[in-house]
PyMOL commands that place a pseudoatom at each C-alpha (Angstrom):
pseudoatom trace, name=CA, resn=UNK, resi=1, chain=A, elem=C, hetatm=0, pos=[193.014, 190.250, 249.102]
pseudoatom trace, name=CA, resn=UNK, resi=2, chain=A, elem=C, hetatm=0, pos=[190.528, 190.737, 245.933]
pseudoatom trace, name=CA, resn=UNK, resi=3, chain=A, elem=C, hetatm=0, pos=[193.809, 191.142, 243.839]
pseudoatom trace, name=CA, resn=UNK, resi=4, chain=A, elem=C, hetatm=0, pos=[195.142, 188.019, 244.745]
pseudoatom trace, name=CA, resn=UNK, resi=5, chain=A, elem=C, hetatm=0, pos=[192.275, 186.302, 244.506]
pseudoatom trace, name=CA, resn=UNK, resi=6, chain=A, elem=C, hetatm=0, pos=[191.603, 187.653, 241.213]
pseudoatom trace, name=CA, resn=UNK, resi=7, chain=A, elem=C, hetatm=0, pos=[194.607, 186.569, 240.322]
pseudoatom trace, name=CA, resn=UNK, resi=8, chain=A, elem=C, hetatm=0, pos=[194.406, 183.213, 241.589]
pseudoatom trace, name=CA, resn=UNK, resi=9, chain=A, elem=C, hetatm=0, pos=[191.535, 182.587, 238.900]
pseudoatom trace, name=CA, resn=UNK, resi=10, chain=A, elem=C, hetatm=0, pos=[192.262, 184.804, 236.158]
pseudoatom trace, name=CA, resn=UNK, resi=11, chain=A, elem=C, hetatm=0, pos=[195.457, 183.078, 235.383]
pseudoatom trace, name=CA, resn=UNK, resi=12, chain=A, elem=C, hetatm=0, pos=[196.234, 180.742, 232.764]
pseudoatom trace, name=CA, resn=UNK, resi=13, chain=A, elem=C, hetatm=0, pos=[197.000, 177.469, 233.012]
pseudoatom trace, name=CA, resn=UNK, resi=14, chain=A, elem=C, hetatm=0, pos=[200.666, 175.762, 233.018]
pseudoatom trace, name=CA, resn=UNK, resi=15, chain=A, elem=C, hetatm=0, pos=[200.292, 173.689, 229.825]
pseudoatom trace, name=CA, resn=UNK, resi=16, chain=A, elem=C, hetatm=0, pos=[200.524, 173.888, 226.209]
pseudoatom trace, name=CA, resn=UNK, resi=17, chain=A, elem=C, hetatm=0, pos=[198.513, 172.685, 223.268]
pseudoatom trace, name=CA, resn=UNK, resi=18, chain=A, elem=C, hetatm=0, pos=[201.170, 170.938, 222.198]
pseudoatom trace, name=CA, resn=UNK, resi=19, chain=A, elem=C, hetatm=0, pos=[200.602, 168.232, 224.875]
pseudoatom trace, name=CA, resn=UNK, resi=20, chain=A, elem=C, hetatm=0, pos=[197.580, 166.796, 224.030]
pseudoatom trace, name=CA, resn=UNK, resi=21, chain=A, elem=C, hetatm=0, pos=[197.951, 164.984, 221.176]
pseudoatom trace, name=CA, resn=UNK, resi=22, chain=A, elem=C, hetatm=0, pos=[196.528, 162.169, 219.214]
pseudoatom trace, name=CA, resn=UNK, resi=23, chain=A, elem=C, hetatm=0, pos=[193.092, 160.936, 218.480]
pseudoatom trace, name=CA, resn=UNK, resi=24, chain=A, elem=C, hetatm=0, pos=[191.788, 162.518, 221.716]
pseudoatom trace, name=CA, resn=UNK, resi=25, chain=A, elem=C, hetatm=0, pos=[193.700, 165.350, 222.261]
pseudoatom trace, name=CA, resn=UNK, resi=26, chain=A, elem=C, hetatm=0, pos=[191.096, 168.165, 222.404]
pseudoatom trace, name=CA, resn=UNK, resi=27, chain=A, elem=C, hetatm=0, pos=[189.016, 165.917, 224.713]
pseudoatom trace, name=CA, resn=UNK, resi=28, chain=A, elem=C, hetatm=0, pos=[191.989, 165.110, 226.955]
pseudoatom trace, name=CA, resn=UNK, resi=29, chain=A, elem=C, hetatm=0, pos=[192.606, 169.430, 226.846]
pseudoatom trace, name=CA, resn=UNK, resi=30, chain=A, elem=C, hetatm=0, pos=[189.000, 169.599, 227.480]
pseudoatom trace, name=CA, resn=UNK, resi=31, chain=A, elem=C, hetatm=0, pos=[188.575, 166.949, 230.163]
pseudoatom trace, name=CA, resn=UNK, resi=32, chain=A, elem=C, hetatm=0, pos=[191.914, 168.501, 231.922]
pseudoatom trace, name=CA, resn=UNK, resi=33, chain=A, elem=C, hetatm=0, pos=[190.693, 172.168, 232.082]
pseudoatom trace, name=CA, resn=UNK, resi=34, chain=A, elem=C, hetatm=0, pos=[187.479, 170.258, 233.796]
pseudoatom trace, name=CA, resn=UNK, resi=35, chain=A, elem=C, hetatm=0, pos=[189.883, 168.955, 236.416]
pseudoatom trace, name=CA, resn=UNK, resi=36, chain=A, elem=C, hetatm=0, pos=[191.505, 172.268, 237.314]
pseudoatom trace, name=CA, resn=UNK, resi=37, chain=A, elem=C, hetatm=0, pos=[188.299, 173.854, 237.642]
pseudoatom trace, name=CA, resn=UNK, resi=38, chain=A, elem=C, hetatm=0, pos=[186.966, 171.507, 240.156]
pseudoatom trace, name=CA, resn=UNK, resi=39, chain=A, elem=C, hetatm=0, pos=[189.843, 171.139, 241.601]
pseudoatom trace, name=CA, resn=UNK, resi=40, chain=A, elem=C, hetatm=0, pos=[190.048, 174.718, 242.205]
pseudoatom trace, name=CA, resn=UNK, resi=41, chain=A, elem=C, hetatm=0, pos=[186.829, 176.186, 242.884]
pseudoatom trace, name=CA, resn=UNK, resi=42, chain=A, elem=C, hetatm=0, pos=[185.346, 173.088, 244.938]
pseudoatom trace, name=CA, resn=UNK, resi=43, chain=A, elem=C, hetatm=0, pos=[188.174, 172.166, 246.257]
pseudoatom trace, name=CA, resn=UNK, resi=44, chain=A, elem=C, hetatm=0, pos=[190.499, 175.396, 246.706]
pseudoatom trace, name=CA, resn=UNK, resi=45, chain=A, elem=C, hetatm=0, pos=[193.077, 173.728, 245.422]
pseudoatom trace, name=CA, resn=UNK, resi=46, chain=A, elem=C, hetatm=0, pos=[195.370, 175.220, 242.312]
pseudoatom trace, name=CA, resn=UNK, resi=47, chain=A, elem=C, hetatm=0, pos=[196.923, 171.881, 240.643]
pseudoatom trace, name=CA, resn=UNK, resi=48, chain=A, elem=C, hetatm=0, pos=[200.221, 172.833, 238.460]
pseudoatom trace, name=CA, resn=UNK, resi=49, chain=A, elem=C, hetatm=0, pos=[200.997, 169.821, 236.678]
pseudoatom trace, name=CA, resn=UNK, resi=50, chain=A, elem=C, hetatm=0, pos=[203.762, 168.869, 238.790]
pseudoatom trace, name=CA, resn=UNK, resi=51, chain=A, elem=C, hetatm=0, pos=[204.717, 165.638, 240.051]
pseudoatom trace, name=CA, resn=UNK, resi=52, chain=A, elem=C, hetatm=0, pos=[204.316, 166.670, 243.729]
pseudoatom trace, name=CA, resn=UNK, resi=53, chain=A, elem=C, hetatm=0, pos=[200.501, 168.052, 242.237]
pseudoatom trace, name=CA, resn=UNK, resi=54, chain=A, elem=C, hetatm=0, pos=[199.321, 164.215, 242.453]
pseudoatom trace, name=CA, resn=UNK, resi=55, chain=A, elem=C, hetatm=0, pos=[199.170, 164.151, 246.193]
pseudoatom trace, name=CA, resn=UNK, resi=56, chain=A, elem=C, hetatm=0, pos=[196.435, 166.918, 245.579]
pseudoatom trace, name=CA, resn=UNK, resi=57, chain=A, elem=C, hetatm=0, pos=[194.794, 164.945, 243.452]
pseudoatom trace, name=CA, resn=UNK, resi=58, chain=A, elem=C, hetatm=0, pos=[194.812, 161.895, 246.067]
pseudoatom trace, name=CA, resn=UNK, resi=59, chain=A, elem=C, hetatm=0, pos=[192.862, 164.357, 248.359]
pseudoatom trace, name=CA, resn=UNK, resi=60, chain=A, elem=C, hetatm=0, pos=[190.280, 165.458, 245.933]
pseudoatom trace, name=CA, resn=UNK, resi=61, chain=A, elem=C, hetatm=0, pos=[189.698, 162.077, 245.162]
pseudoatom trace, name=CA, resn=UNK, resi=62, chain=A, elem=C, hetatm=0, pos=[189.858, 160.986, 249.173]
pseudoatom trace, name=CA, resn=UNK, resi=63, chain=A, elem=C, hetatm=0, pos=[186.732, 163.976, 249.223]
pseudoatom trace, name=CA, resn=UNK, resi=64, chain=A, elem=C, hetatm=0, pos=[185.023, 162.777, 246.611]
pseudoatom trace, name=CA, resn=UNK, resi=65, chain=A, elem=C, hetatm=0, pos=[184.686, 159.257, 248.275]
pseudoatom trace, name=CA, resn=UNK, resi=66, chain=A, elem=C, hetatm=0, pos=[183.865, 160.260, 251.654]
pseudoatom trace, name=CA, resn=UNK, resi=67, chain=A, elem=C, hetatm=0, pos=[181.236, 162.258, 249.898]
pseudoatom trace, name=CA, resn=UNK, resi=68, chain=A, elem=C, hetatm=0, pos=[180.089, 159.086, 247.200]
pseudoatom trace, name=CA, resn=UNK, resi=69, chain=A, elem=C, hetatm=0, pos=[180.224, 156.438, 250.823]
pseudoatom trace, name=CA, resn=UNK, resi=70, chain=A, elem=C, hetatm=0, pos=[177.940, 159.567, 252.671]
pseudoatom trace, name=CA, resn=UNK, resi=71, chain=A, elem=C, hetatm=0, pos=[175.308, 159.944, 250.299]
pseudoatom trace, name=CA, resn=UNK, resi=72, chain=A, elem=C, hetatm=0, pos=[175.402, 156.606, 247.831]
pseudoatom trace, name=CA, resn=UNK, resi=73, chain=A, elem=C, hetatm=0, pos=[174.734, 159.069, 244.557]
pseudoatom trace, name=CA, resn=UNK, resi=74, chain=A, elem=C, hetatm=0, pos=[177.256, 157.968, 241.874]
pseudoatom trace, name=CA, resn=UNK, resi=75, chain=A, elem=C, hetatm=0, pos=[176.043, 161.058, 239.449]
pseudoatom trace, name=CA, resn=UNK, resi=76, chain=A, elem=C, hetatm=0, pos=[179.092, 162.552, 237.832]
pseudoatom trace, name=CA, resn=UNK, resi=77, chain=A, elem=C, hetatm=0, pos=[181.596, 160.472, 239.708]
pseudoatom trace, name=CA, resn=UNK, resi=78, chain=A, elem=C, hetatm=0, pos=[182.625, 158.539, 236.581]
pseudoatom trace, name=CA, resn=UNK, resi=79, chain=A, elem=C, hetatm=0, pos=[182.882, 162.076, 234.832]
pseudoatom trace, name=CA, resn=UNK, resi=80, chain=A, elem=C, hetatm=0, pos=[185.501, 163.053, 237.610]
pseudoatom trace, name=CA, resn=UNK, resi=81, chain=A, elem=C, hetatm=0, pos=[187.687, 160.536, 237.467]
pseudoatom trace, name=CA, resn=UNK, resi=82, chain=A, elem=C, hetatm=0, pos=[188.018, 160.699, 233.723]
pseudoatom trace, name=CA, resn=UNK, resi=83, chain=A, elem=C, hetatm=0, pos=[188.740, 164.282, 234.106]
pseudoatom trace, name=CA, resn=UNK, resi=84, chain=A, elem=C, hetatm=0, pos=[191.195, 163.719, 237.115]
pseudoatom trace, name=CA, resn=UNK, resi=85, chain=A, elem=C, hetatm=0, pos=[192.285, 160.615, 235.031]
pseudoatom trace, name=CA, resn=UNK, resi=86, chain=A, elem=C, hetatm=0, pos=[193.178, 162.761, 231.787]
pseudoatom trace, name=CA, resn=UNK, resi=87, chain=A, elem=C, hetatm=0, pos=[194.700, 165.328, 234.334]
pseudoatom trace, name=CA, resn=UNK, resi=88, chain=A, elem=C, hetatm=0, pos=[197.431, 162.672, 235.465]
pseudoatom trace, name=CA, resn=UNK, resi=89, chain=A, elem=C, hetatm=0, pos=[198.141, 161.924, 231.962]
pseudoatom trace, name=CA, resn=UNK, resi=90, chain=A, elem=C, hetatm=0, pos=[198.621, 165.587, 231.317]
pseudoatom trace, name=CA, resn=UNK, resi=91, chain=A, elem=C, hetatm=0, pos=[201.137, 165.646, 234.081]
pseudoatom trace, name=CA, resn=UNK, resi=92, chain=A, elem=C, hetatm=0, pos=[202.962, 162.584, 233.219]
pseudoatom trace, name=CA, resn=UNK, resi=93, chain=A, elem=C, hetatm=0, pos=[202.998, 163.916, 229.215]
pseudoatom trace, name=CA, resn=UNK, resi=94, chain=A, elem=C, hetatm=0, pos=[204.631, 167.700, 230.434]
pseudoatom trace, name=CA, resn=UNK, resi=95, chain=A, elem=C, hetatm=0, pos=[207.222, 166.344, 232.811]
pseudoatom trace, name=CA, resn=UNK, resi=96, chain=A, elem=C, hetatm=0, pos=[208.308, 164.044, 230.489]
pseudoatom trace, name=CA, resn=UNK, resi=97, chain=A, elem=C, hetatm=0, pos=[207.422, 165.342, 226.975]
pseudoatom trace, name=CA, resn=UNK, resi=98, chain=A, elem=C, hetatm=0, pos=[205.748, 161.900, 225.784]
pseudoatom trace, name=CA, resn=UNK, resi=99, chain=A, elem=C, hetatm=0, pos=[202.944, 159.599, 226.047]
pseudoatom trace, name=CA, resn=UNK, resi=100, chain=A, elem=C, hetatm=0, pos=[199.186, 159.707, 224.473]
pseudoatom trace, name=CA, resn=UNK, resi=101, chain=A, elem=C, hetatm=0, pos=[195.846, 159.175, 226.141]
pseudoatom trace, name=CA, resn=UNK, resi=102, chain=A, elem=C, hetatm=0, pos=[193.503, 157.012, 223.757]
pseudoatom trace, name=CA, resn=UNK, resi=103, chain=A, elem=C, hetatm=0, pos=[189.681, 156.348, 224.199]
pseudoatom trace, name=CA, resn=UNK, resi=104, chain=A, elem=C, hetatm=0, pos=[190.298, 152.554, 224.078]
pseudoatom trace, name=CA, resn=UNK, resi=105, chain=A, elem=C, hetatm=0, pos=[192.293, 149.699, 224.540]
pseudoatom trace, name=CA, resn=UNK, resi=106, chain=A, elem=C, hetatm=0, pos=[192.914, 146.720, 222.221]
pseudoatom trace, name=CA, resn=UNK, resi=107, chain=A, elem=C, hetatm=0, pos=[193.137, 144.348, 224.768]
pseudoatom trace, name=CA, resn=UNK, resi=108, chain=A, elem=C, hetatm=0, pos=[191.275, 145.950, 228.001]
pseudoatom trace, name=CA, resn=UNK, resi=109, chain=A, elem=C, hetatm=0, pos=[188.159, 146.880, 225.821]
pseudoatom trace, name=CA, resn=UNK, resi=110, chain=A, elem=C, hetatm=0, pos=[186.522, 150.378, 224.698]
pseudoatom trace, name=CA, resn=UNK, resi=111, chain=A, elem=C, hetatm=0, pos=[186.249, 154.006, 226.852]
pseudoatom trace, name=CA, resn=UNK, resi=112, chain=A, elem=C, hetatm=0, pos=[189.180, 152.495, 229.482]
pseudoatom trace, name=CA, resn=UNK, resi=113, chain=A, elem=C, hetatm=0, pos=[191.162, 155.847, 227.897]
pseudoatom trace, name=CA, resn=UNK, resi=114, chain=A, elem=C, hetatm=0, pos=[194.460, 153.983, 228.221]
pseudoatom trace, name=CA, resn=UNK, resi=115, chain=A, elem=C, hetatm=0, pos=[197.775, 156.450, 228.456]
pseudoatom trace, name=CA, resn=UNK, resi=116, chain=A, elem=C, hetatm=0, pos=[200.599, 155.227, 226.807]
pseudoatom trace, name=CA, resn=UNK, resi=117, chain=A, elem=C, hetatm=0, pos=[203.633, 155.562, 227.716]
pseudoatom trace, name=CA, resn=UNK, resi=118, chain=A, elem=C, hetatm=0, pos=[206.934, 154.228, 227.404]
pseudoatom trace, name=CA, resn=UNK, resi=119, chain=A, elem=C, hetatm=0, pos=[206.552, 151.211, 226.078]
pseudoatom trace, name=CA, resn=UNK, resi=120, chain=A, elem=C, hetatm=0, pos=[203.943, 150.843, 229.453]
pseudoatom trace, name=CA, resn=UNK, resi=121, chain=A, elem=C, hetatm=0, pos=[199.811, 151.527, 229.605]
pseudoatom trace, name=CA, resn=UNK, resi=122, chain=A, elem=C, hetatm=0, pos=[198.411, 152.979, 232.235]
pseudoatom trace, name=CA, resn=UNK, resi=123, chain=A, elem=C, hetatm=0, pos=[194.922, 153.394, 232.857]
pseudoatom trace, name=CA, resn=UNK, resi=124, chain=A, elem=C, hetatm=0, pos=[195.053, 156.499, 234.954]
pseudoatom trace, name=CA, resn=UNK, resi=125, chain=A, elem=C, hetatm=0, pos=[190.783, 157.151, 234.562]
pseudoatom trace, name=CA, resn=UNK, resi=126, chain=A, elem=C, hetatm=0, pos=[190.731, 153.298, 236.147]
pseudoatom trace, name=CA, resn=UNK, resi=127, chain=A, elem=C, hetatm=0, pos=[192.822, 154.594, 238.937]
pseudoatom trace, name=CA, resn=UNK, resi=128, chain=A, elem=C, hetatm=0, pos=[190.554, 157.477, 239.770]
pseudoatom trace, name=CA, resn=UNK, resi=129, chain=A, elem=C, hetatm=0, pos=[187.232, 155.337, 239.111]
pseudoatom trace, name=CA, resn=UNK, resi=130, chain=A, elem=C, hetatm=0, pos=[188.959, 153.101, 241.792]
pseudoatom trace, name=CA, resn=UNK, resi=131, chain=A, elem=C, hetatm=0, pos=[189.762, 155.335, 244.477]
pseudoatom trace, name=CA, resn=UNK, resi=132, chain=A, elem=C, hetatm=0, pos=[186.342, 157.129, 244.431]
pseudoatom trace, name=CA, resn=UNK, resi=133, chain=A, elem=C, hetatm=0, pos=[184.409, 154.099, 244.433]
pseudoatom trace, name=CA, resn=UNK, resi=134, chain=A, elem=C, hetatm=0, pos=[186.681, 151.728, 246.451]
pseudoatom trace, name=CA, resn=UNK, resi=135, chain=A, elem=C, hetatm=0, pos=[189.029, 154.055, 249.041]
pseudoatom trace, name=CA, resn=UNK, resi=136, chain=A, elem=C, hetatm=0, pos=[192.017, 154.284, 249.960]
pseudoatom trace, name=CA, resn=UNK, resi=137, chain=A, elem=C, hetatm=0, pos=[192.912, 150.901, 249.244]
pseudoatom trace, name=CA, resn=UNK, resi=138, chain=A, elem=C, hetatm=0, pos=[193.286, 152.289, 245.768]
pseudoatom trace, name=CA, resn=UNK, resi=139, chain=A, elem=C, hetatm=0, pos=[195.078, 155.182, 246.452]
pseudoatom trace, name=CA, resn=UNK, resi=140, chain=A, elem=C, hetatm=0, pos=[196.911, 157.113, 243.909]
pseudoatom trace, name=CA, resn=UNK, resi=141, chain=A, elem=C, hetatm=0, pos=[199.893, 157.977, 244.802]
pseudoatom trace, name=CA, resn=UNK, resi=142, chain=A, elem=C, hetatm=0, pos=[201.248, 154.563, 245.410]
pseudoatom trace, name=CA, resn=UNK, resi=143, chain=A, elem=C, hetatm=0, pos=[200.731, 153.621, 241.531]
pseudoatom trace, name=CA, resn=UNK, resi=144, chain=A, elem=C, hetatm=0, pos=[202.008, 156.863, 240.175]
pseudoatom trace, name=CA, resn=UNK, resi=145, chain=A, elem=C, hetatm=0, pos=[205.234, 156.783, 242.350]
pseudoatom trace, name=CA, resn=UNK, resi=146, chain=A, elem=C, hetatm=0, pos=[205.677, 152.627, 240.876]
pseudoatom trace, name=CA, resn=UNK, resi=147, chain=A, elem=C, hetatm=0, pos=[204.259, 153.482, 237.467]
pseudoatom trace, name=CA, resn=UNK, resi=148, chain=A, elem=C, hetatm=0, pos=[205.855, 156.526, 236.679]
pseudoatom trace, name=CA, resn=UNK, resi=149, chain=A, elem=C, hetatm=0, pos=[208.111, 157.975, 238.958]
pseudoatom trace, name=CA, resn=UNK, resi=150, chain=A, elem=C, hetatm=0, pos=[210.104, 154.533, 239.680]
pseudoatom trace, name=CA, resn=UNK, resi=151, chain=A, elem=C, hetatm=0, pos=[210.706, 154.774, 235.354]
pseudoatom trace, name=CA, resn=UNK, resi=152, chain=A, elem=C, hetatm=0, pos=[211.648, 158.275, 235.010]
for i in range(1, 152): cmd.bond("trace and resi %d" % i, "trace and resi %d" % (i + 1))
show_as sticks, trace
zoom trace
């Protein structure tokens, strides 16, 4: 059992540097290694930037807002759903070899870290901020299947 476990943590993660790119790129690579770590050592949960990974991601986020509604404290909260936000762009950007996070938006206003994609924008840190703050209302995997999936 200590192998495996071991091995659950010592292993490296299923990107490359190749997909973070752009203005932001290290801090998307940065911000994403955040989310697998939380994801997997809070959580118990080993995200492998698949499409099928996002319904893990729902229930992280589902955890972090019973958690937020339990105890009102908002620390860090923001910090997790950019790093759960950037995560989702790093899926989106390895399944289908394009698209760029940026810090801002021209037209939505500064740190809304738009991903674009496709000709399309998606704010995938506003979708997180959302769903931790506001519920289930604003889950997830409803705007990735109509965002992304639905265009693929």
């Amino acid at each position: 059992m200590k192998k495996i476990i071991q091995k659950l943590f010592s292993s490296k993660p299923q990107y490359t540097d190749s997909m973070f790119i752009g203005e932001i790129g290290e801090l998307q690579k940065e911000l994403t290694e955040l989310s697998l770590r939380i994801a997997k050592e809070i959580y118990g949960i080993k995200l492998d930037f698949t499409h099928e990974s996002i319904k893990n991601v729902e229930k992280i986020l589902d955890q972090t807002h019973k958690q937020y509604k339990e105890t009102g404290n908002t620390d860090g909260l923001n910090g997790i759903a950019l790093e759960f936000g950037s995560y989702i762009a790093a899926t989106i950007q390895k399944n289908t070899k394009s698209g760029e996070l940026k810090r801002n938006d021209p037209n939505i206003g500064d740190d809304t870290f738009p991903f674009y994609w496709r000709e399309n924008t998606i704010f995938t840190y506003g979708w997180c901020e959302k769903r931790i703050f506001d519920g289930e209302g604003d889950d997830i995997i409803s705007k990735y299947k109509v965002l992304v999936l639905d265009k693929i």
